[in-house]
Backbone bond lengths (Angstrom), bond angles and torsions (degrees), N, CA, C in turn:
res aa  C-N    CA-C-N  psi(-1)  N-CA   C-N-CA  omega(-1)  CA-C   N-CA-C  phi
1 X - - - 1.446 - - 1.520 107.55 -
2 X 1.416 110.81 143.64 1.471 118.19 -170.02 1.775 98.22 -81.89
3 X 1.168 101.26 165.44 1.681 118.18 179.76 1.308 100.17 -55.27
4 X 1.973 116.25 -64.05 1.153 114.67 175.18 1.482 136.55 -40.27
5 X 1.944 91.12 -36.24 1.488 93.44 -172.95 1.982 113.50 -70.04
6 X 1.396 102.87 -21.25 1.798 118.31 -178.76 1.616 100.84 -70.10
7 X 1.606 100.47 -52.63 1.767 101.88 167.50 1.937 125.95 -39.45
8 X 1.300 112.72 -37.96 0.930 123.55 -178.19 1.466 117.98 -84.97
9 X 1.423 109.30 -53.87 1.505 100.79 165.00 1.626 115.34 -24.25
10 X 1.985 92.53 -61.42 1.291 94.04 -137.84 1.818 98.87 -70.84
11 X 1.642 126.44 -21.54 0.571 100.38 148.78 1.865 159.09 -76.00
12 X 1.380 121.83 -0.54 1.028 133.18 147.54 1.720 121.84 -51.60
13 X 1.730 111.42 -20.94 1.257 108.84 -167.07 1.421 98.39 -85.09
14 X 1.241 103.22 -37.80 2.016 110.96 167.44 0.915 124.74 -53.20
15 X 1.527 121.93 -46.80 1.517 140.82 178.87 2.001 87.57 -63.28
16 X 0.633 112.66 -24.19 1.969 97.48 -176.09 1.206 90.22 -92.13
17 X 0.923 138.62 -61.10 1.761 137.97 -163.16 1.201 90.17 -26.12
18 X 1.730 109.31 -85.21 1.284 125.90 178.95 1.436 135.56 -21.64
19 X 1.115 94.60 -47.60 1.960 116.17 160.49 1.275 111.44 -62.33
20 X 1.394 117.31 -44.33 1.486 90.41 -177.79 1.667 107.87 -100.15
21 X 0.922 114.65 -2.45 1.844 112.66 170.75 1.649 110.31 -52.19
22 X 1.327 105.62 -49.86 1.516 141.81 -154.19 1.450 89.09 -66.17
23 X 1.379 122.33 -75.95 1.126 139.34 -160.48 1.338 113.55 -75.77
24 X 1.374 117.77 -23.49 1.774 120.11 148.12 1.615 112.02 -59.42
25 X 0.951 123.22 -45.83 1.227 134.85 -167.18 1.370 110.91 -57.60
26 X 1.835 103.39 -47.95 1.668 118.49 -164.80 1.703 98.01 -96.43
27 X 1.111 120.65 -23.03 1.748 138.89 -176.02 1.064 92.04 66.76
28 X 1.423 128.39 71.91 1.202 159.80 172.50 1.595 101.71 -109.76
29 X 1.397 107.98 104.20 1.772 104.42 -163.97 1.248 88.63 -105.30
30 X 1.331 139.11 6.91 1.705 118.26 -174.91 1.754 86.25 -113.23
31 X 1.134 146.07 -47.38 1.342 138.11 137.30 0.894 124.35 11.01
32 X 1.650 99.77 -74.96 1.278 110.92 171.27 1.642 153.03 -54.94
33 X 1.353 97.35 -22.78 1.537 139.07 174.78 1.662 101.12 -81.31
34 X 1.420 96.97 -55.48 1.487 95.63 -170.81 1.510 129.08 -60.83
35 X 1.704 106.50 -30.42 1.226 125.45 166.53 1.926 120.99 -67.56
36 X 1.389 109.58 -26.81 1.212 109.84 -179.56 1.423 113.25 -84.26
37 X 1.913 111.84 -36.01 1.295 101.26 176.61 1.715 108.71 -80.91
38 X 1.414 112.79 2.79 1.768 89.54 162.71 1.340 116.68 -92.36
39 X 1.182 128.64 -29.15 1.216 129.43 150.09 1.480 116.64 -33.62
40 X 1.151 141.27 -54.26 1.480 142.86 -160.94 1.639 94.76 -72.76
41 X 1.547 101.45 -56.93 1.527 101.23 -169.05 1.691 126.14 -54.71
42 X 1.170 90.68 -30.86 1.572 109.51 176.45 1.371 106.72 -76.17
43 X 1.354 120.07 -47.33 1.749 119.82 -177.08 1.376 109.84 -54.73
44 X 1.528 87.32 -49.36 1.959 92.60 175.12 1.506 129.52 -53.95
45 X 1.523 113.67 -56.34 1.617 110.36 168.24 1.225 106.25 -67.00
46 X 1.474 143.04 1.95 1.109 138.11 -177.53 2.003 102.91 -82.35
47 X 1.084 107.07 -43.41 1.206 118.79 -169.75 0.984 97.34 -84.90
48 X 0.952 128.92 -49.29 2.027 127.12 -174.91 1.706 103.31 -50.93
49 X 1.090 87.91 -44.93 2.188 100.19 176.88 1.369 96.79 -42.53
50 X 1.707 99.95 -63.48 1.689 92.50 -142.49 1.835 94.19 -100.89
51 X 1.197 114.50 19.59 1.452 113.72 145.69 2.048 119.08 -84.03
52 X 1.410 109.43 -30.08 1.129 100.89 161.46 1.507 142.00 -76.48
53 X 1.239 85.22 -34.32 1.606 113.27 169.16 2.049 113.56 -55.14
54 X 1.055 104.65 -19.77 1.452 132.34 -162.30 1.327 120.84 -75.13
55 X 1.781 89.13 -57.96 1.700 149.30 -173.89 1.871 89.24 -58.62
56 X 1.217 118.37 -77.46 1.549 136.74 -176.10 1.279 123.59 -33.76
């Protein structure tokens, strides 16, 4: 995985934080959802990265 591509995760993993802070805040439950599954998705290729990265 490229630098950029870790850059991006990691920012998508922020961009969920944010989503779901927001949407707790507003009780915005689809917000809220939406922010956790970008968080997950990002944690996940995040780990898959640095399980390969590991692997090498």
């Amino acid at each position: 995985m490229s630098i950029g591509d870790k850059a991006k995760d990691a920012v998508q993993k922020a961009a969920g934080h944010v989503e779901e802070a927001v949407g707790k805040k507003t009780d915005d439950a689809e917000l809220t959802a939406q922010g956790q599954k970008d968080k997950a998705m990002s944690e996940d290729r995040l780990e898959t990265e640095r399980a390969k990265d590991g692997s090498n």
